[in-house]
Residue frames as qw, qx, qy, qz and C-alpha x, y, z in Angstrom:
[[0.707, 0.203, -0.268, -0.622, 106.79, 128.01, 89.96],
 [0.640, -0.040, 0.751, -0.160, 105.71, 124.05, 90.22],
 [0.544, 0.229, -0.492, -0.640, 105.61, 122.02, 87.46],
 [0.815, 0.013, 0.397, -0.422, 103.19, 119.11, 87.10],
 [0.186, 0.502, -0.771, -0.345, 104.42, 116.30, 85.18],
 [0.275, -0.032, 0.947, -0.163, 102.03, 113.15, 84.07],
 [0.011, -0.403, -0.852, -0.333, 98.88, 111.85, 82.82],
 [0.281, 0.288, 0.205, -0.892, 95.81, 114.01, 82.26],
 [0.098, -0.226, -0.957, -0.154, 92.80, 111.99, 81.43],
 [0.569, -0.300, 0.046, -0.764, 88.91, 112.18, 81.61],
 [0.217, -0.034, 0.777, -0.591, 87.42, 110.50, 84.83],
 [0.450, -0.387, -0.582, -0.556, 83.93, 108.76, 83.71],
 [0.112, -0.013, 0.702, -0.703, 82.70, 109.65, 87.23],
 [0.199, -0.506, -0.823, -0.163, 78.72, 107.31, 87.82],
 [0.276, -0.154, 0.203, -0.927, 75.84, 108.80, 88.33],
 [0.243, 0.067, 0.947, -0.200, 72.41, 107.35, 89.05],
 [0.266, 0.085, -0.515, -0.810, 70.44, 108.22, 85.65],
 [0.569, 0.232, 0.528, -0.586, 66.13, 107.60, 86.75],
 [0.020, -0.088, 0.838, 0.538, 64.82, 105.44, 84.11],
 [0.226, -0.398, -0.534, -0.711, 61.23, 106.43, 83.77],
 [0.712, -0.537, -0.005, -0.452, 58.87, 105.34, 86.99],
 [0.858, 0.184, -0.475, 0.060, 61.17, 102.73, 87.58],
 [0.567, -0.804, 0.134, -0.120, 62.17, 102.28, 91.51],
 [0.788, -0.136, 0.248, 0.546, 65.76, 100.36, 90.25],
 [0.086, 0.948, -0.071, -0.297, 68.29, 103.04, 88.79],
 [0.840, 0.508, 0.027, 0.190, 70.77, 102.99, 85.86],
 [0.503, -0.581, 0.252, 0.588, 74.48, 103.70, 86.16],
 [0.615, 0.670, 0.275, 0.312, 75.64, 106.59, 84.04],
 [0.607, -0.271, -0.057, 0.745, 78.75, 108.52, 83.66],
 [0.184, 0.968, -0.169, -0.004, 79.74, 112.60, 83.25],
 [0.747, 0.341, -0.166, 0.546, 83.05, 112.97, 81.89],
 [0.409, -0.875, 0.126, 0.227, 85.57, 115.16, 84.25],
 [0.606, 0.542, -0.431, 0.393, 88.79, 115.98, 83.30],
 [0.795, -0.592, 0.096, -0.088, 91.16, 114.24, 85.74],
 [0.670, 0.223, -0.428, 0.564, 95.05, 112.53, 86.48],
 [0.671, -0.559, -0.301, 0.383, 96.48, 112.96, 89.71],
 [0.397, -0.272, -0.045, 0.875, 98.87, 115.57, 88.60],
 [0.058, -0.445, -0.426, -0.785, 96.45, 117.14, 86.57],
 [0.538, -0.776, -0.293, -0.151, 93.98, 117.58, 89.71],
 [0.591, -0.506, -0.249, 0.576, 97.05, 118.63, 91.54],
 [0.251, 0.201, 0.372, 0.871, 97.95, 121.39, 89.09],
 [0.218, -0.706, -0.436, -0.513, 94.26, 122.77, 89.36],
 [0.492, -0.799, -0.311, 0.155, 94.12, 122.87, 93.28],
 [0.432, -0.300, -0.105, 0.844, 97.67, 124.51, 93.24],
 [0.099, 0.250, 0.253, 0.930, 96.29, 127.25, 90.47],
 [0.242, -0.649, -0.468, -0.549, 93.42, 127.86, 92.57],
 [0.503, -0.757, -0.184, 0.375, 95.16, 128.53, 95.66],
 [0.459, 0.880, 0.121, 0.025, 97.39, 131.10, 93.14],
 [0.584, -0.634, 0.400, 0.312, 100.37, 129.57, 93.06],
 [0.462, 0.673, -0.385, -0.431, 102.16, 129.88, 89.85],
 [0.611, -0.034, 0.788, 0.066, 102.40, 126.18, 88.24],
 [0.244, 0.423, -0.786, -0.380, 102.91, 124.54, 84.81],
 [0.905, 0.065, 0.368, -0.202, 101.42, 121.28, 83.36],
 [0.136, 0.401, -0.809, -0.406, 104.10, 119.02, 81.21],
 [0.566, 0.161, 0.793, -0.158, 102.52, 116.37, 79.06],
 [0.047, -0.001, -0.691, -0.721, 101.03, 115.32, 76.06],
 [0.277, 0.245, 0.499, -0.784, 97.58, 116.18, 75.20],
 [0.442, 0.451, 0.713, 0.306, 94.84, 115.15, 72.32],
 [0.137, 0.114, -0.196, -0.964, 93.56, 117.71, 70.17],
 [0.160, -0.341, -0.924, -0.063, 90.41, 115.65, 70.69],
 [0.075, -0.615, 0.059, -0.783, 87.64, 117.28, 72.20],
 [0.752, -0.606, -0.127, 0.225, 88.07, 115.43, 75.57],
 [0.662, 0.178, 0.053, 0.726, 91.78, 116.87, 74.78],
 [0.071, -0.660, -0.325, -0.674, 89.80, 120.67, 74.34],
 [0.630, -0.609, -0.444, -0.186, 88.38, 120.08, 77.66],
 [0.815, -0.133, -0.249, 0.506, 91.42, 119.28, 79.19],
 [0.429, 0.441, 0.343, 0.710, 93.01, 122.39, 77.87],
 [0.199, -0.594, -0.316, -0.713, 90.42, 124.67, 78.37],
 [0.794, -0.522, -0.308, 0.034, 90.01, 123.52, 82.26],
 [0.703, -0.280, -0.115, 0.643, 93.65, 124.43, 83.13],
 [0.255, 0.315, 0.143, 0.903, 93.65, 127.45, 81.39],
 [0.496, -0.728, -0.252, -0.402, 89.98, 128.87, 83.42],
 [0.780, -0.580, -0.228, 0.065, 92.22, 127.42, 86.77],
 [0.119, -0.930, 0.346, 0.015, 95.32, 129.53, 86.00],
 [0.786, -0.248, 0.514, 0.237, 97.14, 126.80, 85.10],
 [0.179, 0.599, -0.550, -0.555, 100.44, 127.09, 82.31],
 [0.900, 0.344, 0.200, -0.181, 99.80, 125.30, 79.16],
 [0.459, 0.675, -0.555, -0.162, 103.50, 126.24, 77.16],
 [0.278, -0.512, 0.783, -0.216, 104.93, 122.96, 78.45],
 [0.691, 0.301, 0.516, -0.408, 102.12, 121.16, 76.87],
 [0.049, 0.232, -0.640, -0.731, 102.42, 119.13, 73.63],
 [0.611, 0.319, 0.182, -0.701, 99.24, 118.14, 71.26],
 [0.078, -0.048, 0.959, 0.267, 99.04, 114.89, 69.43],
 [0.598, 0.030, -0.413, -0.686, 96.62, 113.53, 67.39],
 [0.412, -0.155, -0.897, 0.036, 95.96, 110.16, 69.81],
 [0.377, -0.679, -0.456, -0.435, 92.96, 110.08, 72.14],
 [0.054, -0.604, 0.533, -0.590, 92.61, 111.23, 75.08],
 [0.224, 0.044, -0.948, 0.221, 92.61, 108.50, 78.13],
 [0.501, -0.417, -0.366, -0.664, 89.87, 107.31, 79.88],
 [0.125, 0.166, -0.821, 0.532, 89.54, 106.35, 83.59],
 [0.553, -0.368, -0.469, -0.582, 86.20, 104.65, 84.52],
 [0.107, -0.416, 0.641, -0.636, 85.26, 105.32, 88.16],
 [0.547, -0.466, -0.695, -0.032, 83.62, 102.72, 90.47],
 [0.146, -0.350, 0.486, -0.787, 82.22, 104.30, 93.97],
 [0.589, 0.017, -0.808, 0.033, 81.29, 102.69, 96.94],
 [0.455, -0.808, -0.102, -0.359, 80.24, 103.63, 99.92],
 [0.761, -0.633, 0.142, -0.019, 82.75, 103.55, 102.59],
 [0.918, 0.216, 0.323, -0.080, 85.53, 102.79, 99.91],
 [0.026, -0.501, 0.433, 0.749, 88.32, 103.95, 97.85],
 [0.643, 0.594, -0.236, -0.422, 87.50, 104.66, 94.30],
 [0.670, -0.113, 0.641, 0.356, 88.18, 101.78, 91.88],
 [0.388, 0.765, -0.202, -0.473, 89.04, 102.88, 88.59],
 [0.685, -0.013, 0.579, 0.442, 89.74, 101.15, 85.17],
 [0.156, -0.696, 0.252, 0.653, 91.53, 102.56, 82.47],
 [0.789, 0.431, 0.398, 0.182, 91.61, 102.62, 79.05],
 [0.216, -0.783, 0.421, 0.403, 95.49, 103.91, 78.05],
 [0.710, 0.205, 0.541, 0.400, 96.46, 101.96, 74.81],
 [0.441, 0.397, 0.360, 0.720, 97.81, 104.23, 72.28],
 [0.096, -0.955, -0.262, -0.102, 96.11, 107.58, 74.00],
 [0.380, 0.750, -0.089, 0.534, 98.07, 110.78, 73.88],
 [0.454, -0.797, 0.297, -0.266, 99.17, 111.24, 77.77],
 [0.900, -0.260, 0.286, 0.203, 101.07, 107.95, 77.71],
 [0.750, 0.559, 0.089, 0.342, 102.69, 108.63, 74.24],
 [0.066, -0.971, 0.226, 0.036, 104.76, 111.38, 75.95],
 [0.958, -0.058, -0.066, 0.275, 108.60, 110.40, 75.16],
 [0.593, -0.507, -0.005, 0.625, 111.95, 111.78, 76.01],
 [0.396, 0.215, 0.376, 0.810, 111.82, 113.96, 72.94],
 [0.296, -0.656, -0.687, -0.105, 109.00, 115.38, 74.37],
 [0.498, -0.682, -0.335, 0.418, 110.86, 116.81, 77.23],
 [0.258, 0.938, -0.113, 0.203, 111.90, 120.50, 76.69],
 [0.659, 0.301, -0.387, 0.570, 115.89, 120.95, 76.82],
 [0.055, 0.075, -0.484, 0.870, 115.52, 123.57, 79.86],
 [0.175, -0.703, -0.673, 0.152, 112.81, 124.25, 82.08],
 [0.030, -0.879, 0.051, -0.473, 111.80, 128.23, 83.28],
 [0.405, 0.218, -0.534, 0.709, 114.33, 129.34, 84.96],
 [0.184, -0.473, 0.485, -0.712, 111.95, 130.05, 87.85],
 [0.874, -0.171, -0.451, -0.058, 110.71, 126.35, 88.20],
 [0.284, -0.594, 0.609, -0.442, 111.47, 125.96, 92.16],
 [0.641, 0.143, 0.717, -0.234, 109.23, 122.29, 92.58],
 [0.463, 0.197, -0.665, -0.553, 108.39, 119.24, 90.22],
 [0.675, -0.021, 0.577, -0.459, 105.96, 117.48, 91.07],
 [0.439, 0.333, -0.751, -0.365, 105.42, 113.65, 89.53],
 [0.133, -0.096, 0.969, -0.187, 104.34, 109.91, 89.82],
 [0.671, 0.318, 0.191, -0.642, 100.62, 108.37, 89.31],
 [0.844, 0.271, 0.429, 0.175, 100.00, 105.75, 86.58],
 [0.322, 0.875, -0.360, -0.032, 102.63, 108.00, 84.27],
 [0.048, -0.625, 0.779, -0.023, 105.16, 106.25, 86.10],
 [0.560, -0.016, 0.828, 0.004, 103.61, 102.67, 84.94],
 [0.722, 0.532, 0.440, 0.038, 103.40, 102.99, 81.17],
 [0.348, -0.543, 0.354, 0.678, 105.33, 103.71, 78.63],
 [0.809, -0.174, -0.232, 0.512, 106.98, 105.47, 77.39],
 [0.076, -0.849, -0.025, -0.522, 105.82, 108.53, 79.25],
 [0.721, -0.691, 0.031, -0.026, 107.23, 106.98, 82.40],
 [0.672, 0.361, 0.023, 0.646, 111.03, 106.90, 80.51],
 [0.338, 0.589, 0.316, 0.662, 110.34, 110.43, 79.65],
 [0.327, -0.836, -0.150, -0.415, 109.58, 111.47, 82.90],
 [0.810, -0.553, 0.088, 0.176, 111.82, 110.05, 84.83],
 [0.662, 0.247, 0.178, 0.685, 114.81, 111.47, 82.55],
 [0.089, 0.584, -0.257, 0.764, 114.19, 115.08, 83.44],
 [0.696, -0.711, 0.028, -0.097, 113.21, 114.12, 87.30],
 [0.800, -0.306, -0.050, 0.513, 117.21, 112.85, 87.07],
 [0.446, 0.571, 0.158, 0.671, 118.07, 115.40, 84.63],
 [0.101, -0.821, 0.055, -0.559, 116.96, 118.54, 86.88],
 [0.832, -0.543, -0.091, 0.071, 118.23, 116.55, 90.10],
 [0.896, -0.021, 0.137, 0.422, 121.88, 116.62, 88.55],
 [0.555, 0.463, 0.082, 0.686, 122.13, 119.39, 86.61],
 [0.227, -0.900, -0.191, -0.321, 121.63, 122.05, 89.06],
 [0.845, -0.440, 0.187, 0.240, 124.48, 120.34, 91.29],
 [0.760, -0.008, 0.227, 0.609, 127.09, 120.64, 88.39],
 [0.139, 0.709, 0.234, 0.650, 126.13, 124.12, 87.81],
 [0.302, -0.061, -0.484, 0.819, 126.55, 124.93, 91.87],
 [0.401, -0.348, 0.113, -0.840, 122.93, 126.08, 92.44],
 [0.472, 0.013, 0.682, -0.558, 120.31, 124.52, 94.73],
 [0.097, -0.208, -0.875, -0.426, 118.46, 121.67, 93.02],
 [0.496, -0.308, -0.326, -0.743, 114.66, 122.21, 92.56],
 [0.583, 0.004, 0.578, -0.571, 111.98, 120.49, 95.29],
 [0.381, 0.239, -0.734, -0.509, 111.31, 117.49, 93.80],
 [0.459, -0.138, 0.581, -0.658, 108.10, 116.07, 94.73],
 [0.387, -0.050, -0.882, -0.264, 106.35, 112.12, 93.84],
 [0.689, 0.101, 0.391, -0.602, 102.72, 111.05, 94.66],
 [0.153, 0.126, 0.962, 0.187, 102.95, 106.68, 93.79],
 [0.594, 0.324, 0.089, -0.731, 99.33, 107.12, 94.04],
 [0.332, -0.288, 0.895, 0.078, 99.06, 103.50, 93.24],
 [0.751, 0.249, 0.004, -0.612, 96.56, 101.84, 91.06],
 [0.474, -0.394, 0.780, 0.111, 97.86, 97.86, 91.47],
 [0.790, 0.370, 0.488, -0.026, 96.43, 96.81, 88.28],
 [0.440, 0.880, -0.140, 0.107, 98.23, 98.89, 86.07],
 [0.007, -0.798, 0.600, -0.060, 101.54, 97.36, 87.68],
 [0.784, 0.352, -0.511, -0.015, 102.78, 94.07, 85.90],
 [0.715, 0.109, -0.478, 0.499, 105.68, 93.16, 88.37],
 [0.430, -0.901, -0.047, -0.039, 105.50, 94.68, 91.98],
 [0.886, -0.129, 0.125, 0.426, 108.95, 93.84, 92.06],
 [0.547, 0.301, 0.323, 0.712, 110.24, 95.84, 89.56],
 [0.084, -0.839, -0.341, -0.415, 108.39, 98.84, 90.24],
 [0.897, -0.388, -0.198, 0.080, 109.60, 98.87, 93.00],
 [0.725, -0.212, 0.176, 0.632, 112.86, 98.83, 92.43],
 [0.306, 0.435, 0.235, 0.814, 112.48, 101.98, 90.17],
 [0.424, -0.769, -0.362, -0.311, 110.85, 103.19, 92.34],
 [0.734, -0.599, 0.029, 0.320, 113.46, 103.34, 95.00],
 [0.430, 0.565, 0.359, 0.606, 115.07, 104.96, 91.89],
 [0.052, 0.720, 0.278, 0.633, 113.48, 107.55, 91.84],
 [0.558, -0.800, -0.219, 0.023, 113.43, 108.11, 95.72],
 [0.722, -0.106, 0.075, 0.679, 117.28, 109.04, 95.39],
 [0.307, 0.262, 0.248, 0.881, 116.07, 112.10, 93.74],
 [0.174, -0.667, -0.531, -0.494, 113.54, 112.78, 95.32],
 [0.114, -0.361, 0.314, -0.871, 112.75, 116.06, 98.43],
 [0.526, -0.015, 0.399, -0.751, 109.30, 115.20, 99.21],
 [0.240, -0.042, -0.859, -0.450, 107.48, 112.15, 98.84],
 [0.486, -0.143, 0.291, -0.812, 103.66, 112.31, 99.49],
 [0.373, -0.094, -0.889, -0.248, 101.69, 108.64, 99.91],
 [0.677, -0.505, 0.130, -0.519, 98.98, 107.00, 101.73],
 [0.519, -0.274, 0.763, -0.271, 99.18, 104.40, 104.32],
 [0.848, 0.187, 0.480, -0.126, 97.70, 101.70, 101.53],
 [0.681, 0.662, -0.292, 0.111, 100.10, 102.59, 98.52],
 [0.104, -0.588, 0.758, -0.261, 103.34, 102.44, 101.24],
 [0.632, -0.253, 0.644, -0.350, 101.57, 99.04, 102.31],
 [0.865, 0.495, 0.042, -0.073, 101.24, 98.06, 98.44],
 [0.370, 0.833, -0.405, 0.070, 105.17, 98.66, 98.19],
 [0.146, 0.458, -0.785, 0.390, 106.21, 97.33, 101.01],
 [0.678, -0.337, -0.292, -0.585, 104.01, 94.76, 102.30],
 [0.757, -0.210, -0.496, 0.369, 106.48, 92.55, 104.63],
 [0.338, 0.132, -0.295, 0.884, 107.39, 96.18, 106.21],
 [0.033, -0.694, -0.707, 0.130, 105.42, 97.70, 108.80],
 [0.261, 0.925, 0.118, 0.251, 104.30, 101.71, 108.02],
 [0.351, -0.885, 0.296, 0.072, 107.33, 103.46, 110.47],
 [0.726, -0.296, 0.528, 0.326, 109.82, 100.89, 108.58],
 [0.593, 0.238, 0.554, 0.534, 109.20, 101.54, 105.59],
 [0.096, 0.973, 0.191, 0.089, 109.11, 105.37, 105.84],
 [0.498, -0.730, 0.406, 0.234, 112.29, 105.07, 107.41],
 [0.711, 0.155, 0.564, 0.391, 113.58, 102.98, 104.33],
 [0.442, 0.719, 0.382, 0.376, 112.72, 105.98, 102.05],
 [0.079, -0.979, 0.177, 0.069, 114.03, 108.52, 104.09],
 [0.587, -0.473, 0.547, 0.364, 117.80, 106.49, 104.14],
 [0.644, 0.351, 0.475, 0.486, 117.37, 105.98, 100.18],
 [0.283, 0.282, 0.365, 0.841, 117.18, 110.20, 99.61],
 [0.131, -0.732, -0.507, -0.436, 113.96, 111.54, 100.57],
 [0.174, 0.230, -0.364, 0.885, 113.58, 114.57, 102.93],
 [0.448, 0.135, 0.617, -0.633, 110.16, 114.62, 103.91],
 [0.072, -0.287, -0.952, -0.076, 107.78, 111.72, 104.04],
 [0.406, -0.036, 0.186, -0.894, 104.07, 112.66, 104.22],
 [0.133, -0.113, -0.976, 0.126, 101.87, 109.94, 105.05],
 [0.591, -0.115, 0.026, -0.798, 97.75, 110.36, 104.54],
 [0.045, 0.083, 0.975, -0.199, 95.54, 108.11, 106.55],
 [0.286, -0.607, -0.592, -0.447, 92.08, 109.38, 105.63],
 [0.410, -0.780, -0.202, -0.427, 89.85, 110.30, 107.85],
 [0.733, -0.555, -0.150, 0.363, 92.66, 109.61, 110.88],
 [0.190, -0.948, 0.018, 0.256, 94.44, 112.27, 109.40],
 [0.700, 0.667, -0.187, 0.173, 98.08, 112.69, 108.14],
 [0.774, -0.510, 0.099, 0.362, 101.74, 112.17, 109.30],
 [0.372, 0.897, -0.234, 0.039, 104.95, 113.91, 108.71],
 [0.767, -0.561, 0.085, 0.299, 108.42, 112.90, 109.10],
 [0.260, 0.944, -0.197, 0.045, 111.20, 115.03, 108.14],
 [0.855, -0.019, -0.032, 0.517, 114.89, 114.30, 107.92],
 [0.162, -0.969, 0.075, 0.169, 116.91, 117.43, 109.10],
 [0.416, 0.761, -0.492, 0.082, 120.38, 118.72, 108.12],
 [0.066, -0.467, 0.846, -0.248, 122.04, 116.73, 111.09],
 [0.467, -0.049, -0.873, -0.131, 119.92, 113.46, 109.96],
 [0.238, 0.138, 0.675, -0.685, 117.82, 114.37, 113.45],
 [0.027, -0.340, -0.860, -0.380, 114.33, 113.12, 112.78],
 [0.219, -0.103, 0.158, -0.957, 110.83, 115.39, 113.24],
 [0.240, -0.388, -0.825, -0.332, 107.69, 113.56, 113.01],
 [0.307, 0.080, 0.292, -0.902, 104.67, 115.93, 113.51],
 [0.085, -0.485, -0.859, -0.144, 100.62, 114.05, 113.31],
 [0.305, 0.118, 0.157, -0.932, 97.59, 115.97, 112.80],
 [0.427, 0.330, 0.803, -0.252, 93.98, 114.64, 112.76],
 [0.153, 0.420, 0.850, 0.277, 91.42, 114.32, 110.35],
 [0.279, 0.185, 0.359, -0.871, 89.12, 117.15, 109.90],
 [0.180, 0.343, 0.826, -0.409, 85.77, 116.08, 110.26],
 [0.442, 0.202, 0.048, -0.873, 83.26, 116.35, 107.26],
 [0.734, 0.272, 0.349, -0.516, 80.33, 114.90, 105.42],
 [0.263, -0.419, 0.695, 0.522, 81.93, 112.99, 102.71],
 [0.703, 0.475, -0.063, -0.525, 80.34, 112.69, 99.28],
 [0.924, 0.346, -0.093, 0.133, 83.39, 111.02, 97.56],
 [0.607, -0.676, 0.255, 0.330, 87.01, 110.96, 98.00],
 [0.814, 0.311, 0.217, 0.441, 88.14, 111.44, 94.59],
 [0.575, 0.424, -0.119, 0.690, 91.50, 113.71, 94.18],
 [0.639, -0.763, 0.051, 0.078, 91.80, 114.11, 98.24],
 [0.804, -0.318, 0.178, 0.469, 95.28, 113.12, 97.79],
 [0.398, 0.651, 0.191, 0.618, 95.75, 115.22, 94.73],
 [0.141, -0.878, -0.202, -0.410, 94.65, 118.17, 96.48],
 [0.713, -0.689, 0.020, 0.125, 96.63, 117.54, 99.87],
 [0.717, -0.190, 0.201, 0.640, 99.82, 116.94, 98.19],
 [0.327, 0.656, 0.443, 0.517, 98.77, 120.65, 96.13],
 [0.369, -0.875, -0.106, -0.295, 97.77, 122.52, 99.08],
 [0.744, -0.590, 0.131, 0.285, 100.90, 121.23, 101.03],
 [0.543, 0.247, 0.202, 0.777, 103.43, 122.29, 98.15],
 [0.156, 0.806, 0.335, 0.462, 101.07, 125.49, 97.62],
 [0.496, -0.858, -0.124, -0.041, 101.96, 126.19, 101.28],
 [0.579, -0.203, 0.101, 0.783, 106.13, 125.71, 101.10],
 [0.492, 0.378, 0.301, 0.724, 105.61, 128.32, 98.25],
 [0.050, -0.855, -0.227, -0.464, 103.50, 131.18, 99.77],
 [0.724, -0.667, -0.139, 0.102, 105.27, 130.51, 102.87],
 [0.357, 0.866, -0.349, -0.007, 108.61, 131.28, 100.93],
 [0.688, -0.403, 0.598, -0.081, 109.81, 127.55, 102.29],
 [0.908, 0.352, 0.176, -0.142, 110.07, 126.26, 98.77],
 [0.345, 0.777, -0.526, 0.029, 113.70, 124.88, 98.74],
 [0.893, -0.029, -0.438, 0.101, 115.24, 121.76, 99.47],
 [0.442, 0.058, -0.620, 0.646, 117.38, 123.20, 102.04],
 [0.404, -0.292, 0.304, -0.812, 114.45, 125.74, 103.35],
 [0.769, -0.008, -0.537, -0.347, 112.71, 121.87, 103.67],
 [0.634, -0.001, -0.663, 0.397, 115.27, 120.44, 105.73],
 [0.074, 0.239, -0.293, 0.923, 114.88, 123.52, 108.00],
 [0.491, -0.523, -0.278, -0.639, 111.04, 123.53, 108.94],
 [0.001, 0.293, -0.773, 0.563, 109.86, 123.49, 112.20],
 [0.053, 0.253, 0.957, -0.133, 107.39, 121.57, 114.05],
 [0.234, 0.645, 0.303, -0.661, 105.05, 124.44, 113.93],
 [0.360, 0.446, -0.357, -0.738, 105.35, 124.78, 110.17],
 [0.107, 0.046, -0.951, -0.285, 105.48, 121.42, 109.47],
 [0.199, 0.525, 0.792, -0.239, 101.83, 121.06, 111.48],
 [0.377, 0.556, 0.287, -0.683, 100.48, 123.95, 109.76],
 [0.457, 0.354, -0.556, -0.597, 100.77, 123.23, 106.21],
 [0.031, -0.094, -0.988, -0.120, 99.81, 119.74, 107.32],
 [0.317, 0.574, 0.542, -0.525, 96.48, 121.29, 108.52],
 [0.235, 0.565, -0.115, -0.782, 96.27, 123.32, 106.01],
 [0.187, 0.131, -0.934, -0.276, 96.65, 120.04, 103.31],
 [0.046, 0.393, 0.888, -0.233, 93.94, 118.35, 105.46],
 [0.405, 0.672, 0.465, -0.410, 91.36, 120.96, 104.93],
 [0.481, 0.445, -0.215, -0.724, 91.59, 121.18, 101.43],
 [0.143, 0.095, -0.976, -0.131, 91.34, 117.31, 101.21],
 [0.037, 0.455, 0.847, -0.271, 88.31, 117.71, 103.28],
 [0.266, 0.549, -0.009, -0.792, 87.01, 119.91, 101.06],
 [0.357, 0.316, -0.615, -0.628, 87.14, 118.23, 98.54],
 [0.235, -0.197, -0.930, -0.205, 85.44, 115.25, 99.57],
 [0.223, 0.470, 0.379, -0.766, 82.38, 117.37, 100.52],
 [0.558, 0.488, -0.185, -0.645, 81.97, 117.66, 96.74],
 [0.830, 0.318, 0.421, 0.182, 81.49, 114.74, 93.59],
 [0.831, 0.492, 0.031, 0.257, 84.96, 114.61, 91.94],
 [0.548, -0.247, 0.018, 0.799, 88.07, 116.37, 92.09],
 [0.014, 0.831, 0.150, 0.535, 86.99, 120.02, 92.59],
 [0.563, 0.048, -0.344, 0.750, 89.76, 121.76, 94.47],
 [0.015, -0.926, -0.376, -0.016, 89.07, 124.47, 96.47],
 [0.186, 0.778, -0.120, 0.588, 90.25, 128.31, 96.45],
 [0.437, 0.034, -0.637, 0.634, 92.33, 129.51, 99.52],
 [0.289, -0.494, 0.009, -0.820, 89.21, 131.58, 100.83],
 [0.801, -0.337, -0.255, -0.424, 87.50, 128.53, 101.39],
 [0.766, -0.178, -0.504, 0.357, 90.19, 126.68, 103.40],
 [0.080, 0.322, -0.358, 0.873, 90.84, 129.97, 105.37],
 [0.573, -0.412, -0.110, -0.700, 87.15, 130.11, 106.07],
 [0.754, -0.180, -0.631, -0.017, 87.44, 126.34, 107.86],
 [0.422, -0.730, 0.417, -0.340, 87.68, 126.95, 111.75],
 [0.355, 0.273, -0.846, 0.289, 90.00, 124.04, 113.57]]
């Protein structure tokens, strides 16, 4: 089982709302329930991998929504607490040609509020993968709270002599919501000590490390802990590089697949969903079955990743797709 750990929020995704005869058009929003891990969670329960959401939720009825969305997508709720603060908002800007720009509105709302009391004392004992990172890990003090069982399950599995979980982190940057690059940073490099897998794009690695070019500073994360790097480039596709058992390096690239792109919101979600979803059906989901892949696996689950990323940006918003439909994609 995967758990999801982080912010779950509603997306005010624009629309262009006709205002009588009028040849100029208003901007108006539909709510979505969204958060990076929360859109990862969905894409994994709709490719029917068993998965968990931790967090704190409103009892609001954006909160309801929320809820009610994960539960339709196979996604566990017990892991879930309910508070009476709202639930967050994330207004989306789109652009042609563009990444999404999004502003937030997180004061006092019930996903941030998560805090270390929060965190249950054990996970299920068949949690194999956590999965983390997103604006959770810039506010507090849900980003404490999370980062206290990402060390917590990292350690305790070690002094107990079993295999530590897959511990996977998507920065998934959003540079306004981070006060001090500096500092972040540095916890950030934190957190890379514990971490198996770390999934970015080529413009959050370039937000982290901006005096470092991309192959330096992938190489920097693999020497601080990480086991495999994954590296999305849009439409050029994605990169892998893999630290093995004898520190030998792999590094497998697969293109882009080629589609019509409405929007690009929760591509990354979905890739870094569909690439876990694949360690797990593949029975690869283990920090040492990790170290082990081969080039052949490592490209297919990257393919695989890529076409449900390019699925999704076929559609408006983060609407994962089901494993028929990425089977159905020819190469």
């Amino acid at each position: 089982m995967i758990v999801c750990c982080g912010e779950a929020l509603i997306d005010m995704v624009p629309i262009k709302a006709l205002v009588g005869q009028k040849p100029d058009a208003e901007t108006g929003f539909i709510p979505c329930p969204g958060g990076s891990p929360y859109n990862t969670a969905l894409a994994l329960g709709r490719l029917g991998v068993p998965v968990q959401f931790l967090g704190r939720l409103s009892r609001d009825f954006f909160g309801e929504r929320l809820i009610t969305k994960l539960i339709q997508n196979q996604v566990g709720t017990g892991l879930i607490i309910r508070s009476s603060e709202p639930s967050t908002l994330a207004f989306v800007h789109i652009e042609a040609g563009k990444e999404p720009q999004y502003l937030f509105y997180t004061e006092g709302t019930a996903d941030r509020s998560l805090t270390t009391a929060d965190i249950p004392g054990r996970l299920p004992e068949e949690t194999r993968c956590i999965l983390f990172g997103s604006i959770a890990m810039t506010m507090e003090p849900v980003a404490s709270a999370i980062e206290s069982l990402i060390f917590r399950e990292h350690t305790q599995a070690a002094r107990q002599g079993k295999e530590r979980p897959v511990i996977s982190l998507d920065p998934n940057i959003r540079p306004f919501m981070i006060r001090d690059r500096e500092a972040y940073r540095n916890r950030f490099e934190t957190w890379l000590r514990a971490v198996s897998i770390l999934k970015i794009s080529a413009e959050d690695m370039a937000y982290i490390y901006p005096d470092q070019d991309l192959k330096a500073a992938i190489e920097r994360a693999l020497n601080l802990g990480v086991r495999l790097a994954l590296l999305t480039q849009g439409s050029a596709g994605a990169l892998a590089l893999l630290r093995r058992e004898r520190d030998e390096l792999l590094q497998v690239t697969v293109p882009g697949f080629p589609v019509t792109v409405a929007d690009t919101i929760g591509a990354g979600d979905t890739f870094h969903g569909a690439f876990l979803a694949w360690l797990e059906l593949h029975g690869r989901m283990s920090p040492s079955q990790v170290a082990s892949l081969t080039r052949g696996e490592l490209s297919e689950a990257l393919g695989f990743a890529n076409k449900a990323a390019a699925l999704v940006c076929t559609r408006h918003g983060a609407n994962p797709p089901a494993l028929a439909e990425i089977e159905a994609l020819k190469d």
